[in-house]
Backbone and ligand atoms as CSV (ligand in chain L), in Angstrom:
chain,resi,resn,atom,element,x,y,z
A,1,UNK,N,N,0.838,-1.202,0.000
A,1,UNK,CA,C,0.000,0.000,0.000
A,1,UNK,C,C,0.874,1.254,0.000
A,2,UNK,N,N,0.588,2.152,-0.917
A,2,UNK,CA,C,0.966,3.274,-0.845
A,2,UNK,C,C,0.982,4.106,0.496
A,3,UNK,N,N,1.918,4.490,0.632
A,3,UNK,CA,C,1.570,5.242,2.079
A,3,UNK,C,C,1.281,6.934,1.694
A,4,UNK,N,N,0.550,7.388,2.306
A,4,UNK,CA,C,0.010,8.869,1.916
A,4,UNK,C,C,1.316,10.196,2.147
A,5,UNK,N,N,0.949,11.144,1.091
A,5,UNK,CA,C,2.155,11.989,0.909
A,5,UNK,C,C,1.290,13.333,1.095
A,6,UNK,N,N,2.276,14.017,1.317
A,6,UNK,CA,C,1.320,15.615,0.532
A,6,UNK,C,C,2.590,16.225,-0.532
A,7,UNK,N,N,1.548,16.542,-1.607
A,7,UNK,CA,C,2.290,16.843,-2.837
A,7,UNK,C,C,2.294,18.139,-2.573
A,8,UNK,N,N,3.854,19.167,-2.765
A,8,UNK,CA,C,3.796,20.189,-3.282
A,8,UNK,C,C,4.241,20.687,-4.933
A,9,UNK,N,N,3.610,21.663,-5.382
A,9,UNK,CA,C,3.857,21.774,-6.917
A,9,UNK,C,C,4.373,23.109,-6.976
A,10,UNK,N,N,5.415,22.510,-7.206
A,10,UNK,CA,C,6.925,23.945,-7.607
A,10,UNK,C,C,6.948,24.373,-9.170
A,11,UNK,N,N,6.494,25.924,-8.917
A,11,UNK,CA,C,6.581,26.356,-9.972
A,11,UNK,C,C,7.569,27.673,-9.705
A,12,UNK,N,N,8.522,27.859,-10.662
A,12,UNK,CA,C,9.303,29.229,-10.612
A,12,UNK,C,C,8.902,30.409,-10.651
A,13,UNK,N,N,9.161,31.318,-10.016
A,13,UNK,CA,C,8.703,32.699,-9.800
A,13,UNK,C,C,8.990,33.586,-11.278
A,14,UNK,N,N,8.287,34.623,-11.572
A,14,UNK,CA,C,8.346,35.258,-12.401
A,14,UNK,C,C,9.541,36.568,-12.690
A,15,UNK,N,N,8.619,37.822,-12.405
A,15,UNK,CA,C,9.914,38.899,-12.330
A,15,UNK,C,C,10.305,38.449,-10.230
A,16,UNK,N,N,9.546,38.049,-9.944
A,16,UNK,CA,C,10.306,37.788,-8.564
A,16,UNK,C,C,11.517,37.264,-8.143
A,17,UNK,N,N,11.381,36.800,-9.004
A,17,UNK,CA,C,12.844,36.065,-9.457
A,17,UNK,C,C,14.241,36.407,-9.515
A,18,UNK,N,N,15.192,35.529,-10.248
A,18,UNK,CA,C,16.188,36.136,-10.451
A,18,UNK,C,C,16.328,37.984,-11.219
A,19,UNK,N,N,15.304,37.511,-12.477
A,19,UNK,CA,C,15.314,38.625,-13.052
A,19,UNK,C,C,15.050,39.848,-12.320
A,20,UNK,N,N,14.382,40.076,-11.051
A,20,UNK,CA,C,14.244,41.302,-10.706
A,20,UNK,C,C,15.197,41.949,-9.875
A,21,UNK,N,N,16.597,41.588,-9.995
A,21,UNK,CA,C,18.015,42.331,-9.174
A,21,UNK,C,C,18.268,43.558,-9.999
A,22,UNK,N,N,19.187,44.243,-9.496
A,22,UNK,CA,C,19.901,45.706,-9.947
A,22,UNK,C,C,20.762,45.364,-10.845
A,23,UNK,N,N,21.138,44.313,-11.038
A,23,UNK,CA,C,22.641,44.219,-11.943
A,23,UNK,C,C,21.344,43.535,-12.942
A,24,UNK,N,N,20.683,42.810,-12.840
A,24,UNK,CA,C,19.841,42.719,-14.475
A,24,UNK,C,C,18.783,42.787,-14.832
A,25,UNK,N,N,19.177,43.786,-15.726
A,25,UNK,CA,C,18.113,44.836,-16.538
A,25,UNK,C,C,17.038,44.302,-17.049
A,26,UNK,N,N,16.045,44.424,-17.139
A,26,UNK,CA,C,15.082,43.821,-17.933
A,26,UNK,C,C,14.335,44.729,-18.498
A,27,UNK,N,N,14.257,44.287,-19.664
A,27,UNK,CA,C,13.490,45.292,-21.099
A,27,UNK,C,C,11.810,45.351,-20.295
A,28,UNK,N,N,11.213,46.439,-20.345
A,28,UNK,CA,C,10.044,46.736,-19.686
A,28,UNK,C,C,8.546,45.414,-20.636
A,29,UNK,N,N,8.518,44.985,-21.473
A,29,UNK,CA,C,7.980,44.204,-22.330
A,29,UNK,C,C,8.055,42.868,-21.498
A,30,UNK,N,N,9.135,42.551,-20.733
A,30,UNK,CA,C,9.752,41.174,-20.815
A,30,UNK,C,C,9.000,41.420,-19.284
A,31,UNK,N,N,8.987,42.220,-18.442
A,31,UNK,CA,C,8.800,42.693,-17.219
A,31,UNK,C,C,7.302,42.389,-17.060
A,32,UNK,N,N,6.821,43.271,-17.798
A,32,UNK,CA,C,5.414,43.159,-18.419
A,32,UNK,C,C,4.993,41.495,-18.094
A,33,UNK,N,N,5.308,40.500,-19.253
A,33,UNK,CA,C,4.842,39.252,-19.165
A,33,UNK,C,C,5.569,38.469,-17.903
A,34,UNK,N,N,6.208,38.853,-17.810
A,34,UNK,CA,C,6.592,38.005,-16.121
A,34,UNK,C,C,5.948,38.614,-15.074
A,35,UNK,N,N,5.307,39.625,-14.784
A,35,UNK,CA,C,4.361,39.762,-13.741
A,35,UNK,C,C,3.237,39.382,-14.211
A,36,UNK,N,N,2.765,38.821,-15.811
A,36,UNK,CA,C,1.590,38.523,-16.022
A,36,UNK,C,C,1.191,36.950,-15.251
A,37,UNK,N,N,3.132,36.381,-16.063
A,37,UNK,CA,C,2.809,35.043,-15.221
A,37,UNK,C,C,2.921,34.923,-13.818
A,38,UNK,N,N,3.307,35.666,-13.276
A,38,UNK,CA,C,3.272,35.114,-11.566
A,38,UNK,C,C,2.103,35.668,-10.965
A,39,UNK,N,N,0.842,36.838,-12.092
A,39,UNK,CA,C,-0.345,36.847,-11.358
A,39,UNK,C,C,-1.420,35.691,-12.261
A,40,UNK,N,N,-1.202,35.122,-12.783
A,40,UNK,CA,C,-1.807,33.884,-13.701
A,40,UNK,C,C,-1.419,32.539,-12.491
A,41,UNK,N,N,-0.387,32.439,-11.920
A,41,UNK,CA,C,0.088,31.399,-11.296
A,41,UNK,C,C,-0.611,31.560,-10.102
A,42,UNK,N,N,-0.690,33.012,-9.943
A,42,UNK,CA,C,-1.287,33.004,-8.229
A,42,UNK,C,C,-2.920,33.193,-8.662
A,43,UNK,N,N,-3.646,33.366,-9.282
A,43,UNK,CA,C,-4.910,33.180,-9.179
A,43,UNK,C,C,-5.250,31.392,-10.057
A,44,UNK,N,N,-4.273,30.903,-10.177
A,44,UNK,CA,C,-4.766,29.298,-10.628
A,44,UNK,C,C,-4.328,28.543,-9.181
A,45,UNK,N,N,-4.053,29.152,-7.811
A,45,UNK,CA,C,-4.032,28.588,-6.925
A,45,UNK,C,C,-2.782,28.471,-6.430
A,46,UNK,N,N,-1.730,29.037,-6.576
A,46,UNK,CA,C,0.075,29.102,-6.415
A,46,UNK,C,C,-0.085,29.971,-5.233
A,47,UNK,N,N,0.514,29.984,-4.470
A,47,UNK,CA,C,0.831,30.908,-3.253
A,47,UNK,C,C,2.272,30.810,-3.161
A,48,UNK,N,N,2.891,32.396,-2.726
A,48,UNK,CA,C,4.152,32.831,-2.727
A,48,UNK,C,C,5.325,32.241,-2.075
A,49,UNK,N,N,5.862,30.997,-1.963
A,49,UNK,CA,C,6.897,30.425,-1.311
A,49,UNK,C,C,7.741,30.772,-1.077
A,50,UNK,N,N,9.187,30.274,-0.657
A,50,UNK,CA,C,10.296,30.692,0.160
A,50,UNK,C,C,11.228,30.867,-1.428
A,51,UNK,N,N,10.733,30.074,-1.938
A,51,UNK,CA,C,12.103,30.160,-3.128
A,51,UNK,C,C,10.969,29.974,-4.732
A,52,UNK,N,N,9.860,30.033,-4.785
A,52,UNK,CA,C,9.421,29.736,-5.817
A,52,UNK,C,C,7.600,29.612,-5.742
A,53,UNK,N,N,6.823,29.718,-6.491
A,53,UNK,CA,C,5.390,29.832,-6.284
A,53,UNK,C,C,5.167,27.830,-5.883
A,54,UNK,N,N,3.944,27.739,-5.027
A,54,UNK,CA,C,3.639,26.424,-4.504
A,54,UNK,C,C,2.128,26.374,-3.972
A,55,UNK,N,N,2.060,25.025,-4.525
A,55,UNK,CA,C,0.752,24.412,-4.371
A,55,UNK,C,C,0.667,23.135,-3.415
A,56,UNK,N,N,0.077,22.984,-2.407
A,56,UNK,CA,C,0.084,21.908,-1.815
A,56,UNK,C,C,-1.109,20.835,-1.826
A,57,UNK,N,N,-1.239,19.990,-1.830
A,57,UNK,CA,C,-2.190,19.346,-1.874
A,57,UNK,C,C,-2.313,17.742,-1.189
A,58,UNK,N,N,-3.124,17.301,-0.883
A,58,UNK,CA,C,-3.112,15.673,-0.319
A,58,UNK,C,C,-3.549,15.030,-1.329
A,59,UNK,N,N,-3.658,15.201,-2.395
A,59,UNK,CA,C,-4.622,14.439,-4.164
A,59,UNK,C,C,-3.499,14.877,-5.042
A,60,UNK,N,N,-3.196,13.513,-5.418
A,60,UNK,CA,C,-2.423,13.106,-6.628
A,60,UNK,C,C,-2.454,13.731,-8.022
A,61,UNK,N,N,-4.126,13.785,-8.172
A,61,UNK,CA,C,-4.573,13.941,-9.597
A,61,UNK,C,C,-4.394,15.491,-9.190
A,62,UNK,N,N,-4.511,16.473,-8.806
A,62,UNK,CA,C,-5.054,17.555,-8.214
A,62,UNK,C,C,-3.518,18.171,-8.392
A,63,UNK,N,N,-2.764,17.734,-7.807
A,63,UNK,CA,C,-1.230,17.899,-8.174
A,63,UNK,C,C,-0.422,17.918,-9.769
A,64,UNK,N,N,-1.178,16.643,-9.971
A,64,UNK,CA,C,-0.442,16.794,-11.654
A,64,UNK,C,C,-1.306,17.640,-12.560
A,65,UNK,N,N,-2.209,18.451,-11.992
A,65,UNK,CA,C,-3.445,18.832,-12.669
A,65,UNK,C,C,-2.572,20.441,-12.279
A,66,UNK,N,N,-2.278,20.861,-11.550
A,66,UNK,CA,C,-1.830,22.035,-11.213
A,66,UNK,C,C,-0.376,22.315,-11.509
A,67,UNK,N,N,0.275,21.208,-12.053
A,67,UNK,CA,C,2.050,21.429,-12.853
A,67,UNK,C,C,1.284,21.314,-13.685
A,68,UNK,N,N,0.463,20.861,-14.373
A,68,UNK,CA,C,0.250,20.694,-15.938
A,68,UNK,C,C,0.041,21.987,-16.388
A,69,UNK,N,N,-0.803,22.992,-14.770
A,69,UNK,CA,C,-1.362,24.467,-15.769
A,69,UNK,C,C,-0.543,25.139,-15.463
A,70,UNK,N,N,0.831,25.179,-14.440
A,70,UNK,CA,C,1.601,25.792,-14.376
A,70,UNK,C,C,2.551,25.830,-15.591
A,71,UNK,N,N,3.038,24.707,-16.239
A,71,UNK,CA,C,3.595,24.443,-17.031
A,71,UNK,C,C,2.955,25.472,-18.403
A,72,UNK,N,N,1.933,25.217,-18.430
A,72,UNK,CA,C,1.124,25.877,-19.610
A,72,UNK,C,C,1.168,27.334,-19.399
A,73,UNK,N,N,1.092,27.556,-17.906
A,73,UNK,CA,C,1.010,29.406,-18.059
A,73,UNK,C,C,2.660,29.897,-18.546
A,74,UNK,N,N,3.486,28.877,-17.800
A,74,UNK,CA,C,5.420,29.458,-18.196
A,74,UNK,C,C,5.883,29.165,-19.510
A,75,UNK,N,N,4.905,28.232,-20.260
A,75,UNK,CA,C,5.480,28.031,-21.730
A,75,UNK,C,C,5.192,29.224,-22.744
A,76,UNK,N,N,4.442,30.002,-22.415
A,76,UNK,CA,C,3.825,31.073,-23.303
A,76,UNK,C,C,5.104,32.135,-23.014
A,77,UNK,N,N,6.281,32.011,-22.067
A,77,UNK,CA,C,7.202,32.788,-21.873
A,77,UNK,C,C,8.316,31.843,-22.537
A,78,UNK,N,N,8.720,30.493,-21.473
A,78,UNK,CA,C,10.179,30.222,-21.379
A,78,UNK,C,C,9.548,28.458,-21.666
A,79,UNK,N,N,9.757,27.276,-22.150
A,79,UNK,CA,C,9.758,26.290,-22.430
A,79,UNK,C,C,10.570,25.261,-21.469
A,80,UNK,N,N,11.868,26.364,-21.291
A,80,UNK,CA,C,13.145,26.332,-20.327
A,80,UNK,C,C,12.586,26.198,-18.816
A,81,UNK,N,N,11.748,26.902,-18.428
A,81,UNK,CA,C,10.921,27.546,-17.170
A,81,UNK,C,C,10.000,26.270,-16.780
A,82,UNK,N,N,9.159,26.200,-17.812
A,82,UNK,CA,C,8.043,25.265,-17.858
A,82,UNK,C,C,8.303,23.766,-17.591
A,83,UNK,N,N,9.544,23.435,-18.020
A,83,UNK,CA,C,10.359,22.102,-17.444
A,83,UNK,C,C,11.007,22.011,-16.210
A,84,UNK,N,N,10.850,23.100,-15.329
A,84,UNK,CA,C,11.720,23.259,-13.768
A,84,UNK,C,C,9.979,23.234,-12.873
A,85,UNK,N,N,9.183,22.928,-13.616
A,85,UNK,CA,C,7.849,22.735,-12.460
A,85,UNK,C,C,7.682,21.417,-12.228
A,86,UNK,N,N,7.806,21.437,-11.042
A,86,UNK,CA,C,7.842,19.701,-10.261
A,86,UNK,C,C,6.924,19.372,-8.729
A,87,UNK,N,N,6.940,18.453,-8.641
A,87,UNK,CA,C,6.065,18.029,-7.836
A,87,UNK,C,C,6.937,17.083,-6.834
A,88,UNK,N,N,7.271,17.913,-5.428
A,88,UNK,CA,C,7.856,16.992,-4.444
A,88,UNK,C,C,6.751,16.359,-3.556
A,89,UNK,N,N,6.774,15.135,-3.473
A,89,UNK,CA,C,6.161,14.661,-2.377
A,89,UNK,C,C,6.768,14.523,-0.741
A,90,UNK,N,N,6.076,14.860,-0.088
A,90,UNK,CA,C,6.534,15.146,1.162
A,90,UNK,C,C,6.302,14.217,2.325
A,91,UNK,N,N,7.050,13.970,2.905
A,91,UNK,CA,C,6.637,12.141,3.653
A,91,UNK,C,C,6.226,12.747,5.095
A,92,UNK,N,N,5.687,11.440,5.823
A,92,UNK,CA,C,4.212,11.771,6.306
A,92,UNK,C,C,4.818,10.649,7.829
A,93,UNK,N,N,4.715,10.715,8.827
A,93,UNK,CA,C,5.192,9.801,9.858
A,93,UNK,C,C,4.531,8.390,9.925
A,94,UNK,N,N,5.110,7.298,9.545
A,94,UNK,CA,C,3.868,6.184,9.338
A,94,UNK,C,C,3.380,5.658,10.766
A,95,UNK,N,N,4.180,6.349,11.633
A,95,UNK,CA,C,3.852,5.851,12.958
A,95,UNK,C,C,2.708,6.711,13.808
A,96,UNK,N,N,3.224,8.125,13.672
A,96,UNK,CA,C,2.416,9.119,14.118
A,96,UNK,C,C,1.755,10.337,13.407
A,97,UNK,N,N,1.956,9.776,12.285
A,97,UNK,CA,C,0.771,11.336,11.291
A,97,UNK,C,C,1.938,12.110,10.707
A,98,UNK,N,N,2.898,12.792,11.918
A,98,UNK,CA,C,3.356,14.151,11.679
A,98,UNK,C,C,4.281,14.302,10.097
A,99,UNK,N,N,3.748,15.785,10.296
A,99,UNK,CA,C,4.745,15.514,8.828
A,99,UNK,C,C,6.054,15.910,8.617
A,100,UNK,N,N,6.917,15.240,7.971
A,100,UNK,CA,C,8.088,15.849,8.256
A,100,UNK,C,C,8.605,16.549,7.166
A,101,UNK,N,N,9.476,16.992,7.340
A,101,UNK,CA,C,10.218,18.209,6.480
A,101,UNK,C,C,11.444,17.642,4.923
A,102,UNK,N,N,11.191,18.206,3.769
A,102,UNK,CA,C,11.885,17.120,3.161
A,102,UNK,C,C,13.142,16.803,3.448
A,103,UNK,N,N,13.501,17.434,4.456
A,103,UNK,CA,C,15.214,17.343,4.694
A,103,UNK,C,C,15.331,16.293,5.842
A,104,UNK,N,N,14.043,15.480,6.620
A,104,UNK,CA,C,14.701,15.006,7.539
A,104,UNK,C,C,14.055,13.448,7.427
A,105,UNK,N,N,14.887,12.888,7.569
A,105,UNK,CA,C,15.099,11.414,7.889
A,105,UNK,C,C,14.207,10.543,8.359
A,106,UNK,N,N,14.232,11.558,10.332
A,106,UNK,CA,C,13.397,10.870,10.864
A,106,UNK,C,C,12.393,11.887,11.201
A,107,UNK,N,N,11.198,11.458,11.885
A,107,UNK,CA,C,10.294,11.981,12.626
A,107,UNK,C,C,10.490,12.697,13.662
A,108,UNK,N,N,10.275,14.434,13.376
A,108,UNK,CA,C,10.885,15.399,14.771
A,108,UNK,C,C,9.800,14.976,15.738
A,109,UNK,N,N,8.727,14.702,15.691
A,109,UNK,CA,C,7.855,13.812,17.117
A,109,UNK,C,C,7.929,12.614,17.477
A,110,UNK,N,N,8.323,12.025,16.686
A,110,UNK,CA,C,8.176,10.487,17.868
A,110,UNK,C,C,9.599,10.062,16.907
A,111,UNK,N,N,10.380,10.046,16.001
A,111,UNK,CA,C,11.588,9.587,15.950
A,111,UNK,C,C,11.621,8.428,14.848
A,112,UNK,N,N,10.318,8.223,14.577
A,112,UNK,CA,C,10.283,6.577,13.521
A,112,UNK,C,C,10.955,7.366,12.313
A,113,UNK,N,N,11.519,6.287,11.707
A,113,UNK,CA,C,12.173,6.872,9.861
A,113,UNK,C,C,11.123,6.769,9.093
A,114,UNK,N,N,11.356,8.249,8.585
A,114,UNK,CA,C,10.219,8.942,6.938
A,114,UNK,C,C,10.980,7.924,5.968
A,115,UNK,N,N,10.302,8.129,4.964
A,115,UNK,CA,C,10.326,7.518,3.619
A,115,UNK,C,C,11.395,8.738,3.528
A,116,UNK,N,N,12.096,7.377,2.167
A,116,UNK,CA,C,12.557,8.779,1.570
A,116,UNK,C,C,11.992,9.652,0.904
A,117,UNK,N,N,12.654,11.228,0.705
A,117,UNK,CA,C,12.563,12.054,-0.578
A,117,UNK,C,C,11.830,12.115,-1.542
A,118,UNK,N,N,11.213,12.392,-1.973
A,118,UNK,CA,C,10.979,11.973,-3.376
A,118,UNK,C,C,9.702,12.783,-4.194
A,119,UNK,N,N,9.896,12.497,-5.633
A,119,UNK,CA,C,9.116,13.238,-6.493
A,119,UNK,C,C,8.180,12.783,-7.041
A,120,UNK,N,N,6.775,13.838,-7.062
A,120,UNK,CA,C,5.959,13.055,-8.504
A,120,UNK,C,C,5.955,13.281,-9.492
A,121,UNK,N,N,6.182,11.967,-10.846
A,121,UNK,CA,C,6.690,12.419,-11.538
A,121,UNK,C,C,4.852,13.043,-12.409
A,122,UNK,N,N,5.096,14.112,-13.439
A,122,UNK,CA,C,3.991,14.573,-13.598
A,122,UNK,C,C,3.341,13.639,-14.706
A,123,UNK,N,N,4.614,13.451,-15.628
A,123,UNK,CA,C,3.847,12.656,-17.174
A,123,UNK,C,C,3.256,11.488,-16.965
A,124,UNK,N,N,4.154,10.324,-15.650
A,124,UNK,CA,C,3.735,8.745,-15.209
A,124,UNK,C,C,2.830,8.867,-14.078
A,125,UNK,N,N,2.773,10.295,-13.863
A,125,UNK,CA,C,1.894,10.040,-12.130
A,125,UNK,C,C,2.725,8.822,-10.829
A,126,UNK,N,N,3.597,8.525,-11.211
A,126,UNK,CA,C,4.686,7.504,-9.931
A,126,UNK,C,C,5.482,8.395,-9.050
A,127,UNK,N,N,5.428,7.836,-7.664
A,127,UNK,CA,C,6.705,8.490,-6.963
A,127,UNK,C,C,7.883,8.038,-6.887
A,128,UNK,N,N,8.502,8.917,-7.314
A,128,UNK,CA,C,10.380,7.983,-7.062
A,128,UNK,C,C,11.226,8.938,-5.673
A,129,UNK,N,N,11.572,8.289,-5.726
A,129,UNK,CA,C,13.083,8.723,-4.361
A,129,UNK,C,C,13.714,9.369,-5.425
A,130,UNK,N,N,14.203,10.875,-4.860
A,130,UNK,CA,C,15.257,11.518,-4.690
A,130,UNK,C,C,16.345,11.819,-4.242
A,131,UNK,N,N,17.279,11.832,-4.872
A,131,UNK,CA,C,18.834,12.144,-3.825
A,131,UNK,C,C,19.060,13.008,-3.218
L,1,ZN,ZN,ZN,6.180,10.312,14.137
């Protein structure tokens, strides 16, 4: 049996991004469509993350359903962009619920070992371990 995950769906930030530093310039046009996509991303359900726009979810389908439109809103810019939207699954304590963080091993409440790492992939819908 599958054991239950919560999917988050990483999509890259727009002018929030790299592009919006002092050392690079961006042509006002180009500016233009990158705040179009990061307000397209945030009204299809993206909220502002630590490093990139994210969707969380406990549904599989619901996940690959939300890289698929992320993908679709960043291809109308970058093709390049649209291939860095991914779906980490996030492991879940099989002993006690809690959820843990993708960086840790074990369970910060009761100590049992998380699954590993790992991603969904969007095209097969499977989870694999990550390094
Ligand atoms: Zn636990």
């Amino acid at each position: 049996m599958e054991t239950e995950r919560r999917y988050w769906v990483n999509a890259p930030f727009g002018i929030s991004d790299f592009f919006d530093t002092e050392d690079f310039e961006v042509e006002e046009d180009a500016r233009r469509k990158l705040k179009h996509i990061d307000a397209e991303l945030e009204s299809a359900g993206f909220f502002f993350g630590d490093t990139c726009w994210v969707h969380k979810t406990w549904n599989k389908e619901e996940a690959i359903e939300m890289a698929n439109a992320a993908k679709e809103i960043w291809k109308e810019w970058s093709e390049d962009e649209a291939d860095t939207v991914s779906i980490t699954a996030q492991p879940i304590c099989p002993k006690c619920g809690g959820l843990g963080r993708f960086s840790d091993e074990y369970c910060s409440k009761c100590g049992t070992k998380l699954l590993p790492k790992a991603e969904l992939n969007i095209d097969t819908g499977k989870v694999i371990p990550i390094e």
